[in-house]
C-alpha positions in Angstrom: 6.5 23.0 -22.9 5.7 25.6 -19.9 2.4 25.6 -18.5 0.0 28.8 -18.6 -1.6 30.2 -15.1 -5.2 27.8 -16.1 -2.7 24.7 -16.8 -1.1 25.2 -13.6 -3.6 25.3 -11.1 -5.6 22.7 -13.3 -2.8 20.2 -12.2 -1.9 21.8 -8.7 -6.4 20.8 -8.5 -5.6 17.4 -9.7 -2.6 16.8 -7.7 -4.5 18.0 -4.3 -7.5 15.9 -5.1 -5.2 12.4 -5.7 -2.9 13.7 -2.5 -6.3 14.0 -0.2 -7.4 11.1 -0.9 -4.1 8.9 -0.9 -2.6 6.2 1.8 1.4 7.2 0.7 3.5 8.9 -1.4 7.4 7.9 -2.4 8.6 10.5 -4.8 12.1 9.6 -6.9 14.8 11.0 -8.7 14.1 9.4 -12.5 16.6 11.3 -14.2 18.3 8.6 -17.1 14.8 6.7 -16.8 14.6 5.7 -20.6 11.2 6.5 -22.5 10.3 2.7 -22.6 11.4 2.3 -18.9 9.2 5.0 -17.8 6.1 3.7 -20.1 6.7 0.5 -18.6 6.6 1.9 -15.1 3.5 3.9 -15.9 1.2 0.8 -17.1 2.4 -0.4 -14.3 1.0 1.9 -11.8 -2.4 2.1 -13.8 -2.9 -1.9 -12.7 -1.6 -1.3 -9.1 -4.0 1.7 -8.3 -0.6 4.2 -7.9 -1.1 7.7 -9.4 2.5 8.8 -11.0 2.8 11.6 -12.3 6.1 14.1 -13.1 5.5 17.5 -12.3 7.2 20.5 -10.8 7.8 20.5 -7.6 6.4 24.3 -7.0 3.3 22.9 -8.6 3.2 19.4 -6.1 4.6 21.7 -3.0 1.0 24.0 -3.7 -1.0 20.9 -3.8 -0.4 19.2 -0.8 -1.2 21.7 1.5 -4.1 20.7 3.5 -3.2 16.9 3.2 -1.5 14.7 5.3 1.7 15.3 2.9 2.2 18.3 3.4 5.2 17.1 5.6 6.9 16.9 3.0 7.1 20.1 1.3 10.4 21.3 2.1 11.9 18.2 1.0 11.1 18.3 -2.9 13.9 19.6 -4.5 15.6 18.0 -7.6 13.6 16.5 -10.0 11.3 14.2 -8.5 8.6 11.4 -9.8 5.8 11.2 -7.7 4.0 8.0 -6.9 0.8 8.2 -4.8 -0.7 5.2 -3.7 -4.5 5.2 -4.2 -5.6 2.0 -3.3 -3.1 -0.6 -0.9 -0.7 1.7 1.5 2.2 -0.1 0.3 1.5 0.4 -3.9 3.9 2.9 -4.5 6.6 1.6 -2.4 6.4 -1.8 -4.4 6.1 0.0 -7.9 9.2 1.9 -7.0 11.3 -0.6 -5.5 10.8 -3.1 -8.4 11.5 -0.5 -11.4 14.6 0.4 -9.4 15.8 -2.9 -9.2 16.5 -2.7 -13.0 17.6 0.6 -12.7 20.0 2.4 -10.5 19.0 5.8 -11.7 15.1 5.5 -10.0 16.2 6.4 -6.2 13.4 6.9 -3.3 14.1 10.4 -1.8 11.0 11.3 -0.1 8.6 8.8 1.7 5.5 9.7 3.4 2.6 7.8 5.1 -0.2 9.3 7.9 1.3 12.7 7.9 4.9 11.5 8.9 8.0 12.4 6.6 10.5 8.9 6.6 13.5 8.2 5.2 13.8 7.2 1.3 15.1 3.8 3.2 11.7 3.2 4.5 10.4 2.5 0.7 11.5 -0.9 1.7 9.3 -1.0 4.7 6.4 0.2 2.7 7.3 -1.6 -0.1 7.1 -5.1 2.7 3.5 -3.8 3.6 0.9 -6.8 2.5 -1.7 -6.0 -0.1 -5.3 -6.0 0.3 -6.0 -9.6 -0.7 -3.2 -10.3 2.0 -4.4 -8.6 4.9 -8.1 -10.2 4.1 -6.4 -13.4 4.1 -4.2 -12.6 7.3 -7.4 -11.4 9.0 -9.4 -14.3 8.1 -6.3 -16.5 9.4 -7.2 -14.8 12.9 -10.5 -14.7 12.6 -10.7 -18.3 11.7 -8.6 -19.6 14.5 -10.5 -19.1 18.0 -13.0 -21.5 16.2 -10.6 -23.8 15.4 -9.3 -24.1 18.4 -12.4 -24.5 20.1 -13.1 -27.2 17.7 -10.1 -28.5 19.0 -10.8 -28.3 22.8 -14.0 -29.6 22.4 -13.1 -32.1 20.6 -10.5 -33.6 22.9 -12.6 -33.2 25.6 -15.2 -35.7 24.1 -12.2 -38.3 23.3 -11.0 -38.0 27.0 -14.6 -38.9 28.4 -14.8 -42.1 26.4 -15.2 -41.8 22.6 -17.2 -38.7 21.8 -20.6 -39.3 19.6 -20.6 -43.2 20.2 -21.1 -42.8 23.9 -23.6 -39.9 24.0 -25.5 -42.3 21.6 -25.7 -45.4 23.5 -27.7 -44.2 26.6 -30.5 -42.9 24.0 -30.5 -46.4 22.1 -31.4 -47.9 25.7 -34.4 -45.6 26.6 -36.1 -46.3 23.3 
């Protein structure tokens, strides 16, 4: 069904706002994606905070300029799925590497993060990125250890002068 001049630059609106405020985009050739696969893929992207959406590439070239994807303009040709992560940098890399495990028709061709144009390779590498609940957990890995390891230094210090506690208790028993 073609798109009249209002349905167009609705979507070119939509497209622009999702690509402004996005961490990455991987768009993909989907052509021989079955109906069911592509539902599938879509629920999928709803839970993981990607935007997917299939749309001509005139309409997604006009609506990321002025964003950090613009990069990529010149490289949508064919037609292309586009996957816009909106919440974890590395959402739309995953979504798309999983579905296309199970199918060898969904191909990365464009990958974009921070206003750099990669390779469709590098869907792996942004596919590898941890997810939010990850990094917290990373960072409060780091954040956790210089107290641990004062913890530690402290307390081997108090075993090396004679037993810690028991010892800095002792002298105030006798002054009583």
């Amino acid at each position: 069904m073609a798109l009249n001049l209002s349905q167009k630059q609705e979507v070119v609106a939509e497209l622009a706002d999702v690509a402004s405020k996005a961490h990455s985009l991987v768009a993909a050739e989907y052509a021989g994606i079955t109906v069911s696969q592509m539902t599938a893929m879509r629920k999928k992207a709803r839970e993981t905070g990607v935007y997917l959406k299939v749309v001509k590439n005139t309409l997604a070239s006009r609506a990321v300029v002025g964003t950090e994807f613009e990069v990529v303009k010149d490289a949508l040709t064919g037609p292309l799925l586009y996957a816009f992560s909106t919440e974890e940098p590395g959402a739309a890399g995953r979504l798309i590497k999983e579905f296309a495990k199970g199918n060898d028709k969904l191909k990365a061709r464009v990958v974009s993060v921070e206003g750099k144009l990669l390779p469709a390779a590098h869907v792996e590498v942004l596919a590898s990125l941890p997810t939010r609940e990850q990094a917290l957990a990373m960072l409060a890995r780091v954040l956790a250890e210089p107290a641990a390891m004062f913890a530690r230094a402290v307390k081997a210090v108090a075993d090396k002068q004679g037993g810690g506690e028991a010892s800095a208790e002792a002298p105030a028993a006798e002054t009583a």
